[in-house]
PABA-866237 format. One line per 3 residues: their letters; for each residue x, y, z of N, C-alpha, C. Coordinates in steps of 0.02 Angstrom, whole numbers, padded with zeros to 5 digits. Layout:
A	X/Y/Z/X/Y/Z/X/Y/Z | ... $
***
This chain:
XXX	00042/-00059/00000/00000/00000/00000/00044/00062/00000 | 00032/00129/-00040/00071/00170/-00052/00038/00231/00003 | 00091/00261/00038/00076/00316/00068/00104/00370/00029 $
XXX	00046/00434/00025/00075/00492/-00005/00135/00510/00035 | 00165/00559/-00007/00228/00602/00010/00209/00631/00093 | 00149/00672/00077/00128/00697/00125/00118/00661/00198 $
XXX	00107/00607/00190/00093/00559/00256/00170/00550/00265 | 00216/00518/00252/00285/00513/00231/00320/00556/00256 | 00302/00604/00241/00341/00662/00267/00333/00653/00340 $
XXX	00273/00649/00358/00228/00675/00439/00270/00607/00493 | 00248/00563/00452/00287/00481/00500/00357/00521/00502 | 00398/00532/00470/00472/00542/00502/00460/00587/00525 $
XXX	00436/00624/00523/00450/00684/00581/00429/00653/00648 | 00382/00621/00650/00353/00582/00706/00403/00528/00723 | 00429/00496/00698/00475/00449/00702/00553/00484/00731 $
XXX	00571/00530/00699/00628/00544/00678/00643/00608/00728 | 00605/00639/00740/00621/00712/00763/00585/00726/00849 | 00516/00681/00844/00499/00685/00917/00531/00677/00962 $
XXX	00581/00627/00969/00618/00572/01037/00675/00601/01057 | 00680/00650/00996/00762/00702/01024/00725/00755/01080 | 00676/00776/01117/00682/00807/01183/00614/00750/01219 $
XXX	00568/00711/01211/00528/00694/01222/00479/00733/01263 | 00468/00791/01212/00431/00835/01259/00344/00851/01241 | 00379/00879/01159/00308/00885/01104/00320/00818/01043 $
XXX	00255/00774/01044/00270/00739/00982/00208/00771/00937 | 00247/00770/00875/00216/00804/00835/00177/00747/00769 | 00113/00746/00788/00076/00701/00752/00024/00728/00727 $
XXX	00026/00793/00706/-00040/00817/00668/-00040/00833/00596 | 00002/00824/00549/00035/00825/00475/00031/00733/00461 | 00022/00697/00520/-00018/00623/00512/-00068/00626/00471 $
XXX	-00104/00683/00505/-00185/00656/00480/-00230/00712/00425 | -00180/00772/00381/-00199/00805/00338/-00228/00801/00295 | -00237/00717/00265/-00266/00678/00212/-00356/00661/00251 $
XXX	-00395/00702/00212/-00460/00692/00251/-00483/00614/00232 | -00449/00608/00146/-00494/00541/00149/-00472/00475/00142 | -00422/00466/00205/-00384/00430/00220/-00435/00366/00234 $
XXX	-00450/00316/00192/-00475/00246/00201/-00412/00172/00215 | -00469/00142/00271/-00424/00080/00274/-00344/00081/00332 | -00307/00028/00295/-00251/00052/00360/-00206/00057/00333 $
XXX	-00162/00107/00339/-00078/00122/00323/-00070/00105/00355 | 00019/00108/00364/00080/00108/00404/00136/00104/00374 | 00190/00136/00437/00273/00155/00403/00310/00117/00447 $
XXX	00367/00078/00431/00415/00056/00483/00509/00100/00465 | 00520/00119/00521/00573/00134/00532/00625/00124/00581 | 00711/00128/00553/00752/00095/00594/00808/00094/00564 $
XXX	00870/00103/00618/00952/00106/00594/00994/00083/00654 | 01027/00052/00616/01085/00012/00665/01144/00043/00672 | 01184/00073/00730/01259/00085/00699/01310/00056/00778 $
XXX	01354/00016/00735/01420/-00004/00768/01471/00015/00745 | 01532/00065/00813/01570/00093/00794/01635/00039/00816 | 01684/00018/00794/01727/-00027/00844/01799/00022/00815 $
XXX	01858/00008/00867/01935/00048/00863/01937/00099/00893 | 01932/00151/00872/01956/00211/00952/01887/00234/00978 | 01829/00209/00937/01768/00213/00979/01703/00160/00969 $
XXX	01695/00145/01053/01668/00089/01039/01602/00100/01045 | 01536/00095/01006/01492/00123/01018/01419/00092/00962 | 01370/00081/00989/01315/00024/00963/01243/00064/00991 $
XXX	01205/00087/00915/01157/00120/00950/01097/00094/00897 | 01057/00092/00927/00993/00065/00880/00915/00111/00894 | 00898/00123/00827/00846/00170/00832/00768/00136/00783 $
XXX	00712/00144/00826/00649/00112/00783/00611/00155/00775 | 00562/00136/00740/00488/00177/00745/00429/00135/00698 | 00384/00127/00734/00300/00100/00698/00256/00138/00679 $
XXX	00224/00199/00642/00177/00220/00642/00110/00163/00605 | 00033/00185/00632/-00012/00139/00591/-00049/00203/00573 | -00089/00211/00536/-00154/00268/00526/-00202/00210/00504 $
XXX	-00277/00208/00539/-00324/00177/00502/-00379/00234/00502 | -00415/00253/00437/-00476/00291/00434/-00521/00257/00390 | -00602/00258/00434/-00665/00242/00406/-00707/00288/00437 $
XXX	-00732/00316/00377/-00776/00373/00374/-00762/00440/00411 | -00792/00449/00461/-00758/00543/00491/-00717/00493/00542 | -00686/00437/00557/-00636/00403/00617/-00581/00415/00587 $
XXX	-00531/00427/00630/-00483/00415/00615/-00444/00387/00657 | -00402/00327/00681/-00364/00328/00724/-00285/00286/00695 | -00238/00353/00762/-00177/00337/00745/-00133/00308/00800 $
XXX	-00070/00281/00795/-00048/00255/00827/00041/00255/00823 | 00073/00291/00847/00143/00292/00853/00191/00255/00907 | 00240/00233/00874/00276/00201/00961/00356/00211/00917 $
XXX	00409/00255/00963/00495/00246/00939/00529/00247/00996 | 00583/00209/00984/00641/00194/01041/00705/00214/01026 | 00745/00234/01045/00807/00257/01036/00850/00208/01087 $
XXX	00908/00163/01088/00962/00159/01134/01026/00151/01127 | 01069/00163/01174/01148/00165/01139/01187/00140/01187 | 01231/00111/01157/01293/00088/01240/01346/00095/01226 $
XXX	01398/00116/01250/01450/00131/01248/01495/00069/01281 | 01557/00057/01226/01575/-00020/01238/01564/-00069/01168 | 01530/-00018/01122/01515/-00082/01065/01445/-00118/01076 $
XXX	01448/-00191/01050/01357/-00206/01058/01367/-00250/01092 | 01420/-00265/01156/01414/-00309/01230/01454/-00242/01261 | 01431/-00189/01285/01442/-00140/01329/01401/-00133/01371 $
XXX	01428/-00108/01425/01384/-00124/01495/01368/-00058/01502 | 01385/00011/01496/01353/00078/01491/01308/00086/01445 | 01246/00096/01484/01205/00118/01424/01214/00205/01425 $
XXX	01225/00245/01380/01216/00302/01396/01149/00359/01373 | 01115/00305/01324/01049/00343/01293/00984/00300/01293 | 00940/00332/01288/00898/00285/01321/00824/00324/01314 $
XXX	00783/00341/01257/00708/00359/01249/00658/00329/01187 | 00618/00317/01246/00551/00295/01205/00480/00340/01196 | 00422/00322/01172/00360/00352/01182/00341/00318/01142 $
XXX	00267/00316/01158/00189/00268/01104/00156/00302/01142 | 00113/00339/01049/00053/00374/01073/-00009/00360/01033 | -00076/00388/01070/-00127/00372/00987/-00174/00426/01016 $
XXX	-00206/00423/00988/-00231/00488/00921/-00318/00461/00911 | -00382/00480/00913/-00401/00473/00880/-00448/00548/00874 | -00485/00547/00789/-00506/00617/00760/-00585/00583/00745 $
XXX	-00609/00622/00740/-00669/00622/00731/-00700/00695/00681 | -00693/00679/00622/-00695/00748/00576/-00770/00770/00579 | -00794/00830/00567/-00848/00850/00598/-00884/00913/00567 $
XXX	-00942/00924/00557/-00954/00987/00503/-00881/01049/00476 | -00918/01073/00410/-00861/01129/00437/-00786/01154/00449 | -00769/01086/00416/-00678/01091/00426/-00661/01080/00493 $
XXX	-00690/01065/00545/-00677/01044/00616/-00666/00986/00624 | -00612/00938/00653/-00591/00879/00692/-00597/00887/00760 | -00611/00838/00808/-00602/00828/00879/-00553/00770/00868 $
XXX	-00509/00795/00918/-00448/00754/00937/-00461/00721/01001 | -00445/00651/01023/-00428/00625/01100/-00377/00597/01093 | -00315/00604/01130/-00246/00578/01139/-00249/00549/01220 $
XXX	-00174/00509/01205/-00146/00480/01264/-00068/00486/01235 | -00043/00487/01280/00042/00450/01272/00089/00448/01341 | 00119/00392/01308/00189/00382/01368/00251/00390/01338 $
XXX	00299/00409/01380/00366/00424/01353/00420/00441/01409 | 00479/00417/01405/00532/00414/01427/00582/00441/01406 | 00619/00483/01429/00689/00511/01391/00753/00507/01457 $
XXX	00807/00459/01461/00843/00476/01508/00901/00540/01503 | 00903/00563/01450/00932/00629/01452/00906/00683/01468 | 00833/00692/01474/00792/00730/01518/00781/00738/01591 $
XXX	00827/00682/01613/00797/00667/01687/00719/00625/01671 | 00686/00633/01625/00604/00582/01637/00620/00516/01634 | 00602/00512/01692/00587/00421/01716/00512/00399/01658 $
XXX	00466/00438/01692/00407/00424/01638/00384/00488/01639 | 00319/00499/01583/00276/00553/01579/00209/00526/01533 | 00154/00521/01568/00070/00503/01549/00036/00583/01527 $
XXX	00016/00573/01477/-00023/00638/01468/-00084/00595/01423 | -00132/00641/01440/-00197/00629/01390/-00226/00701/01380 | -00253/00706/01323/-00286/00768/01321/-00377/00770/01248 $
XXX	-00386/00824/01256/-00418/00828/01203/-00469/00901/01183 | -00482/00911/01108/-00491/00965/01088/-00486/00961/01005 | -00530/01032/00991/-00529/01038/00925/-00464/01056/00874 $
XXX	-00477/01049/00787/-00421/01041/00776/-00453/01080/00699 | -00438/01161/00701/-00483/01192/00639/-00425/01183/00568 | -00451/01157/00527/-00432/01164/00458/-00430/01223/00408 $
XXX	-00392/01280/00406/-00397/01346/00405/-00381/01332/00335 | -00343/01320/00296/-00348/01300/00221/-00345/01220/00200 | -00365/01182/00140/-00368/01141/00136/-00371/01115/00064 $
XXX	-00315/01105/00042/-00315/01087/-00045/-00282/01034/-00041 | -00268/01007/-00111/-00234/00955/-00150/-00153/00976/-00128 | -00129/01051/-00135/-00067/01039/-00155/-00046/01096/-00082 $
XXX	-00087/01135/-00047/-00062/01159/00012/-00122/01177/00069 | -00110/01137/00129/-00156/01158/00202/-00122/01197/00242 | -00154/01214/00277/-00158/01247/00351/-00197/01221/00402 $
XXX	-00188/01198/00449/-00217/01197/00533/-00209/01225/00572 | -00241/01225/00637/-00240/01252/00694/-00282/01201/00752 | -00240/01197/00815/-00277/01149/00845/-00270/01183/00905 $
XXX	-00299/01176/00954/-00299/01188/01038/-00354/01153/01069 | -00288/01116/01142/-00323/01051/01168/-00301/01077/01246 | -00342/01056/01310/-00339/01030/01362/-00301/00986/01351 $
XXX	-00222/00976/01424/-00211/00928/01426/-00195/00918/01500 | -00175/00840/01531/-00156/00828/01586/-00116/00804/01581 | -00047/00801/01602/-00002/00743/01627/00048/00759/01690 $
XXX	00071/00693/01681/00087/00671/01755/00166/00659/01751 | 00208/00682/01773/00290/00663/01775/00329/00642/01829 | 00370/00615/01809/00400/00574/01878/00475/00592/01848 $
XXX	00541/00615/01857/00582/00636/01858/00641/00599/01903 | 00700/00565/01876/00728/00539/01900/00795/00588/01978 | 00819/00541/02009/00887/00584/02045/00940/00612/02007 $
XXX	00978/00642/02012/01019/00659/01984/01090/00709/02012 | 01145/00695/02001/01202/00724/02022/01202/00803/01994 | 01230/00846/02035/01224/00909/02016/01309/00927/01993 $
XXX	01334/00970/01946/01396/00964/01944/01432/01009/01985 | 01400/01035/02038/01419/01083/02089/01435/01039/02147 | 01394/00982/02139/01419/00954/02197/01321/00948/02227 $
XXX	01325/00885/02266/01250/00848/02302/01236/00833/02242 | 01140/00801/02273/01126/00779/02240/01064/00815/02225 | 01014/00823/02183/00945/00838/02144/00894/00787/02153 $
XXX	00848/00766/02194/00815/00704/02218/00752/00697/02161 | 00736/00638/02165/00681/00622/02103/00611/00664/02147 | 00581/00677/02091/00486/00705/02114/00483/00651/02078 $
XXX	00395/00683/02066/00343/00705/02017/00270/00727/02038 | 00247/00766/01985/00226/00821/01967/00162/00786/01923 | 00096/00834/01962/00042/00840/01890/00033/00908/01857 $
XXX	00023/00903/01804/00010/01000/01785/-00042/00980/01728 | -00066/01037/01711/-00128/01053/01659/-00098/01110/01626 | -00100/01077/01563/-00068/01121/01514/-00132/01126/01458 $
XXX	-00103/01200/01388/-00147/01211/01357/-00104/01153/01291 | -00112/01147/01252/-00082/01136/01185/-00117/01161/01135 | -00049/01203/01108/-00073/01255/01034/-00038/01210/00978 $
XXX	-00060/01217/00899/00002/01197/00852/-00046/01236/00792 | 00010/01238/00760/00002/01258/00698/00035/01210/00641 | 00005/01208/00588/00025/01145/00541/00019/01175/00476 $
XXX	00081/01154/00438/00072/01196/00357/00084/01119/00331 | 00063/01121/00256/00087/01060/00212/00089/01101/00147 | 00142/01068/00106/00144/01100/00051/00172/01048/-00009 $
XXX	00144/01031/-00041/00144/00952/-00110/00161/01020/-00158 | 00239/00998/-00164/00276/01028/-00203/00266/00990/-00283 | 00273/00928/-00292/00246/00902/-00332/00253/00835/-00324 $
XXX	00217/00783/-00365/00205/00718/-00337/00245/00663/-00313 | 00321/00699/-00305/00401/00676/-00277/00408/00699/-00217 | 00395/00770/-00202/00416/00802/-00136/00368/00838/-00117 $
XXX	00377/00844/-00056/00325/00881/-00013/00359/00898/00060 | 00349/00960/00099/00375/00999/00141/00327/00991/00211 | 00337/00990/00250/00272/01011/00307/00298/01044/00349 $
XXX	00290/01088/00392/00300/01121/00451/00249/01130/00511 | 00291/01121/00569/00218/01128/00640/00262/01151/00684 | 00224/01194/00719/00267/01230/00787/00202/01219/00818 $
XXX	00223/01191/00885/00179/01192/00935/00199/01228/01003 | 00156/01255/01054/00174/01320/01105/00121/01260/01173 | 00165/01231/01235/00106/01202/01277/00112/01232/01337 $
XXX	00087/01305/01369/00110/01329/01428/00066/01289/01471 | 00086/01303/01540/00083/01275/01599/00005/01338/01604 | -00054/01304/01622/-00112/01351/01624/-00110/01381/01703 $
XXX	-00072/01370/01753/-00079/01430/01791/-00023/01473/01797 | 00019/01465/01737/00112/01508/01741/00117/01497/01659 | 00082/01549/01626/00087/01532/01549/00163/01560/01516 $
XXX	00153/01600/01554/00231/01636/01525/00304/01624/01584 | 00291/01564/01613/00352/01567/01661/00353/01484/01647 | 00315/01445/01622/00326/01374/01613/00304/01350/01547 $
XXX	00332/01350/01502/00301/01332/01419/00353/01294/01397 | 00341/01254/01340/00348/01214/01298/00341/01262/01236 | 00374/01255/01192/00391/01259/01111/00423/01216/01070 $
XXX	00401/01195/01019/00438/01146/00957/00429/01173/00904 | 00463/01168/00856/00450/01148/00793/00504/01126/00755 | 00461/01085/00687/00482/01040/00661/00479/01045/00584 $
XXX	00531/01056/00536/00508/01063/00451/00531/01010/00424 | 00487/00967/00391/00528/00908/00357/00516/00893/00260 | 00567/00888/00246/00548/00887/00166/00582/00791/00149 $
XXX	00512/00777/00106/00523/00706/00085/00520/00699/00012 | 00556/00640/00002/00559/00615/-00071/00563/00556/-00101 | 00507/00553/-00123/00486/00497/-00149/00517/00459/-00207 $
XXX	00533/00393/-00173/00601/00353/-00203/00563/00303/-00254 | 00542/00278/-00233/00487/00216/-00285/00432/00233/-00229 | 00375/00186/-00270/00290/00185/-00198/00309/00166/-00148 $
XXX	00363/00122/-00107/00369/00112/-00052/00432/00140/-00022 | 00453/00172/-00043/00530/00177/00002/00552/00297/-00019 | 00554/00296/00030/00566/00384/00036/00629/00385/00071 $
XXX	00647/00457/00043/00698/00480/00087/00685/00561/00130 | 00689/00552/00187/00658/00629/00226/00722/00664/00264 | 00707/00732/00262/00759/00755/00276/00732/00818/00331 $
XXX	00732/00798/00403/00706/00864/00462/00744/00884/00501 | 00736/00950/00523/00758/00969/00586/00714/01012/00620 | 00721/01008/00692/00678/01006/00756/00701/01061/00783 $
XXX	00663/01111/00826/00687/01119/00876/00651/01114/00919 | 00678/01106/00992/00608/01117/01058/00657/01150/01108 | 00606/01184/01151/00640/01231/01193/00583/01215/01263 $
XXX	00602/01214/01330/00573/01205/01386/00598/01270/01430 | 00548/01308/01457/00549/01371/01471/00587/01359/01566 | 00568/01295/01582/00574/01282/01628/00608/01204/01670 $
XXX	00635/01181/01618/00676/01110/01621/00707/01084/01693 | 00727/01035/01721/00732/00995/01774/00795/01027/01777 | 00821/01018/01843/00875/01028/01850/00952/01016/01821 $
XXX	00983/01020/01783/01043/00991/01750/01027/00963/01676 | 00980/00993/01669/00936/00983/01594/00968/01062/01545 | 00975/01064/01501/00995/01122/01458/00915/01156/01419 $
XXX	00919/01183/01419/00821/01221/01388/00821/01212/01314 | 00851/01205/01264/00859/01195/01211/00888/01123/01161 | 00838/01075/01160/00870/01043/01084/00868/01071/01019 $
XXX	00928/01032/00981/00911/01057/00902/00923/00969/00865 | 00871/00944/00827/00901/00875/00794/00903/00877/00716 | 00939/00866/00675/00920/00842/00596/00950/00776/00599 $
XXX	00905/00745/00563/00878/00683/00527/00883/00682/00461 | 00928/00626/00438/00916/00613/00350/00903/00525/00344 | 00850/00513/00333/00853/00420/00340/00766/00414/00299 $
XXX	00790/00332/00280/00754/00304/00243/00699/00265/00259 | 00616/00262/00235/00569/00264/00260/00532/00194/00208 | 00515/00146/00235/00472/00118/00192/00384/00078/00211 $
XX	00359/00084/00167/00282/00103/00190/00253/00049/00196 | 00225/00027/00205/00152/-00034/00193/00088/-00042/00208 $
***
């Protein structure tokens, strides 16, 4: 089964660009195709072993599924990242994030979707042990063609974090919480079908903390351009950024990731 460019594009970014801060995953350039029937899916994944002056074995996945019948839509993401240092029998692990999330839409007079999410996710370079969020809310379709959209979505959300211990480089230690908060989630979503080879998408999303909007927020965004190799196999090319207004202790407020890797559909 062939996925457009456009879906293609959206899985690696989802695949590819979320797991570098595990903060915002960006899954709404998933579901731009209104008349998405039946079930897709993308699998992704890279192996690398370094051996001689560095020894080093890291392995990266990702599953997306999309199934839509009639105004349903539901989606489903899950990627893992891990690495060890030592080669591929090394006893340091030094990287270490996952998340699986889903999605489902319910399209609705009017250019309107309702969204309900869940997800879990882990990042040990964050300090997150875990993080549960669910949320939900509308999702307006502000333009909508063949060859370029626009969205806009804003959702209620909840989640819950648990935050590991951690050494301070001053010296003591930083003790594990966790934390519930209620956040808003904003995004904005462009697509643009350059022509029936490539296609571009962009989403920045903004999730402040709803009782400290301007002293605890979340920002991402993500532009990814894909290219279509034969019907099943692409090549995508993104970079990310996310910024945390307010990050854990010994955490830095800024990622930046690019991604160039190969995508094949079914």
């Amino acid at each position: 089964m062939r996925i457009a460019p456009a879906l293609t594009a959206s899985c690696l970014l989802l695949a590819l660009a979320a797991p570098a801060s595990a903060q915002i995953v960006n899954v709404q350039p998933l579901v731009t195709r209104a008349d998405t029937e039946g079930f897709q899916g993308e699998l992704t994944g890279s192996l690398t072993l370094q051996t001689g002056n560095t020894e080093l074995f890291l392995v990266n996945g990702g599953l997306l599924a999309l199934y839509g019948h009639g105004i349903h839509r539901l989606i489903s993401s899950s990627a893992a990242s891990v690495g060890y240092r030592g080669g591929i029998n090394g006893e340091s692990r030094f990287m270490q994030r996952l998340f699986t999330h889903l999605r489902w839409q319910v399209r609705m007079p009017r250019l309107v979707t309702w969204e309900t999410y869940a997800q879990v996710a882990q990042d040990r370079f964050r300090r997150l042990s875990l993080r549960v969020l669910g949320g939900t809310g509308p999702r307006f379709d502000l333009i909508e063609g063949p060859a370029v959209s626009l969205a806009l979505g804003i959702s209620y959300m909840l989640e819950h974090e648990r935050l590991s211990q951690t050494e301070l480089s001053g010296g003591g230690v930083e003790p594990a919480r966790e934390e519930t908060n209620h956040r808003a989630s904003l995004y904005l979503s462009a697509r643009f079908i350059i022509d029936p080879i490539f296609s571009l998408i962009h989403t920045s999303y903004f999730q402040p903390l709803l009782t400290d909007p301007f002293g605890d927020f979340r920002f991402s965004s993500e532009t990814g351009l894909a290219i279509g190799i034969t019907k099943t196999v692409s090549l995508a090319v993104t970079f990310s950024v996310a910024y945390d207004s307010d990050p854990p202790v010994e955490v830095r407020k800024t990622d930046t990731t690019t991604d160039v890797k190969l995508a094949v559909a079914f």
